[in-house]
N, C-alpha and C positions, 0 to 999 in steps of 0.2 A: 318119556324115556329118561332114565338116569342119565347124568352128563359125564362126559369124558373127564376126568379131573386132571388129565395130562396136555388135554389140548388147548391152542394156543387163541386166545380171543382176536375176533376177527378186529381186521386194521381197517377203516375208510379209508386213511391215503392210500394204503397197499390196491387196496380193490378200485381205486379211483385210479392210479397208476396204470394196472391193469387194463382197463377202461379205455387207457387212454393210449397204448398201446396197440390194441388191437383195434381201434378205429382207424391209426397210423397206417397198421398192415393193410386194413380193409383200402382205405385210401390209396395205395400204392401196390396195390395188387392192379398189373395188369389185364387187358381186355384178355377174354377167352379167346376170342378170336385171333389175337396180337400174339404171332409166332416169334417175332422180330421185334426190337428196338431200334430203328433206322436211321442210323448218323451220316447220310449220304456226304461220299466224295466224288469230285469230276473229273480227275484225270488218271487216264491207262495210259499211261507214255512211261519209257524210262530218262529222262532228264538228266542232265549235266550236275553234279552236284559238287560245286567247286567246295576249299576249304574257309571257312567263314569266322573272322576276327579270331587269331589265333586259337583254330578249331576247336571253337565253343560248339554244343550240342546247338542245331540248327534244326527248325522243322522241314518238313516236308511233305508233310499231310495231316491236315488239321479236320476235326469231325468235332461241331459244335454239339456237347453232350447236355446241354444244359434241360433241366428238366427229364433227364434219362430213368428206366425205368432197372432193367437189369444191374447187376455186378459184375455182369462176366460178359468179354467182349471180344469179339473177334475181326480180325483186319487182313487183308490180302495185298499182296503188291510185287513188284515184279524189278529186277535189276539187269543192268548191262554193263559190260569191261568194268567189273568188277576182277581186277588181274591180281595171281598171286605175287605179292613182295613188288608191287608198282604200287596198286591202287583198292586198297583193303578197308570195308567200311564194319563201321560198328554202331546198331541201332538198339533201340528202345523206345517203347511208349511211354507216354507222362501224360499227368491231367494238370490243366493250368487253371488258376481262378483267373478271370480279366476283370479290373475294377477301376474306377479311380479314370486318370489324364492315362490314358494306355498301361497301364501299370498291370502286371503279370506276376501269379506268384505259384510254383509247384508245389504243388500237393502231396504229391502222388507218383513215382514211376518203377516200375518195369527193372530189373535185371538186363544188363545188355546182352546182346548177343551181335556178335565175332563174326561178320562173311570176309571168309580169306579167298572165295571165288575159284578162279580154276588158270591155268595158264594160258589158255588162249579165250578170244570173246566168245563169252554164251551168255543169253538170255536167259538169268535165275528167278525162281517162283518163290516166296515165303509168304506164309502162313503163320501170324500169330495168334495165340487164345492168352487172355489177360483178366484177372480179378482187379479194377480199378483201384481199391481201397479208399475211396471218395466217400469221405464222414457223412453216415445219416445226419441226418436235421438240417443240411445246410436249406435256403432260403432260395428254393428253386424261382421262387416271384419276384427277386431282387432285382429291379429291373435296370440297375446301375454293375450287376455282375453277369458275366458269361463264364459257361463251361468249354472246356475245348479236351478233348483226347488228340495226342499229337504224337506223329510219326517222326521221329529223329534221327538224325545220324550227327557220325564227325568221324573223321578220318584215323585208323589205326596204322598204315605206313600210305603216304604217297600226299597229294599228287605226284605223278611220275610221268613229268610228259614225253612225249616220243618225237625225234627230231627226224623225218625221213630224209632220206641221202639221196639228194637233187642233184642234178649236172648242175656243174659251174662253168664256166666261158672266162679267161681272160680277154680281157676287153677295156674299151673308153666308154665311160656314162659321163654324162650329163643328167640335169634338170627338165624337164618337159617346158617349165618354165623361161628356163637361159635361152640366153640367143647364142646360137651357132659361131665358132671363132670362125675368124673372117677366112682359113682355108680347113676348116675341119681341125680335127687332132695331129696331122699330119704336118710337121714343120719341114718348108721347104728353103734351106740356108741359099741354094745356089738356082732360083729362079729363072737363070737364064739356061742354061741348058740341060737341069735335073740331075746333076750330078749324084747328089744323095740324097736320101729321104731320112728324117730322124725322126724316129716316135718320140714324143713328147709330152709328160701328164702335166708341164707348165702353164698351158696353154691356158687363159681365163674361162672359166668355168667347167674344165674338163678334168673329169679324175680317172686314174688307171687303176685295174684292179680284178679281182674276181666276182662277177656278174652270176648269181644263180637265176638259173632258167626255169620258171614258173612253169608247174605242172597244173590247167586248170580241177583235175583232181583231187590237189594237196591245196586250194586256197586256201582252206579255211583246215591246218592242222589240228591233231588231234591235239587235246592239252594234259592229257593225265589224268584227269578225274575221274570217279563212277559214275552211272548213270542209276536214279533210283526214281521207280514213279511216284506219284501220288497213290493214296492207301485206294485200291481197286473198291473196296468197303469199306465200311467198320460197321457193326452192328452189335446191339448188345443180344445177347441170350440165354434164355433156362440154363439151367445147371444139366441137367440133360442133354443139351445140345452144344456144351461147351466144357464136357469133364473134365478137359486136359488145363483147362484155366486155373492157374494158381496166380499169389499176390507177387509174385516175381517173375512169370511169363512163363508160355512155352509154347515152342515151334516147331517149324520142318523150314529147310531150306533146299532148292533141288535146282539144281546148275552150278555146282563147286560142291565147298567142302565151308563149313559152320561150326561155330565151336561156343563154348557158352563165356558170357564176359563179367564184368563187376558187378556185386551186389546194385542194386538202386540206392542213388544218391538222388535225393532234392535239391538238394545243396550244390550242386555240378554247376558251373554256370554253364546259360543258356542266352542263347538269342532270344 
């Protein structure tokens, strides 16, 4: 056959490239069977999440990815007294490298998102889908490195803690520890025939004052913070089963009102 005199002679590194490429895919192409990438987390509770060295992003649900198969990843979790203009949180996913003496470095995260919550306590449900953006090639066998996908928050108004309105008693306290004056709080000037009684906060170890009356209900007050659980999953998945995943997130949130927040920053500090 005549030869093309337009066409371009073949390259060995291109075709070696090539080569090498599709051995990659071939490698990292999931089991047929493998519907799921399974980053299991353990806790369903919604948890106290106070604010953490002047509300740096803090985790709260960690799903070690290391060796992951997917790009797109999905995570479930659940909030309580999340209250509007008290106690308003603001989350996002990030991927961390762990290496080194505890040493931590973000990669990778997620666009925030805003739960402004609802005015009174409800138990809210969100659902995130996430494209990780976690650079091919890294060195899944590195056995001095861990991956992690992590569930974040930090506060956008509050804590706002609640002070509830207890009776008060005026009254004498003391110490459980002090010893009793020798006739009570009660000072008697004219002992022989009780002419008058004078209250007295002089007395050694007695003070006068307003005494609030413990409700065993309120011992343990509320303090203002949200409550946010650990990620119910995380799992990665097909593009199929996660179409809504872009490299900036996206949600539902259902028990308040949610709103979308700042581009992703790696650079944010974090815990």
């Amino acid at each position: 056959m005549p030869t093309n005199p337009n066409a371009i002679a073949p390259s060995l590194v291109n075709e070696l490239n090539e080569l090498k490429r599709r051995l990659a895919a071939v490698e990292r192409k999931p089991d047929v069977l493998a519907k799921f990438d399974r980053y299991p987390s353990t806790e369903w509770a919604a948890i106290g999440r106070g604010k953490v060295a002047d509300n740096k992003w803090s985790s709260c649900g960690i799903a070690n990815v290391t060796g992951l198969v997917y790009d797109r990843v999905e995570c479930k979790f659940i909030t309580d007294r999340i209250i509007t203009g008290k106690a308003e949180a603001e989350i996002r996913l990030a991927a961390f490298r762990h290496y080194g003496n505890a040493q931590k470095e973000c990669v990778s995260a997620s666009d925030s998102f805003i739960i402004r919550g609802s005015t009174s306590r409800q138990i809210g449900t969100c659902l995130f889908q996430w494209i990780h953006s976690i650079p091919f090639g890294w060195d899944y066998s590195d056995e001095v490195s861990i991956y992690t996908i992590e569930l974040q928050h930090r506060y956008v108004k509050g804590p706002t803690a609640e002070v509830p309105d207890r009776k008060q008693l005026l009254a004498f306290s003391k110490g459980v520890n002090t010893n009793s004056p020798d006739i009570g709080a009660l000072k008697m000037p004219n002992n022989e025939n009780f002419a008058t009684a004078v209250v007295s906060e002089t007395r050694p170890g007695v003070s006068l004052g307003w005494v609030t009356v413990s409700d065993p209900a309120e011992l343990d007050p509320y303090d203002g913070s949200y409550n946010i659980s650990n990620m119910h999953y995380c799992v990665g998945l097909t593009a199929d089963r996660a179409t809504n995943a872009t490299t900036a997130g996206w949600g539902w949130y259902r028990g308040g009102t949610a709103e979308g927040g700042a581009p992703g920053n790696i650079n944010d500090p974090f815990i």
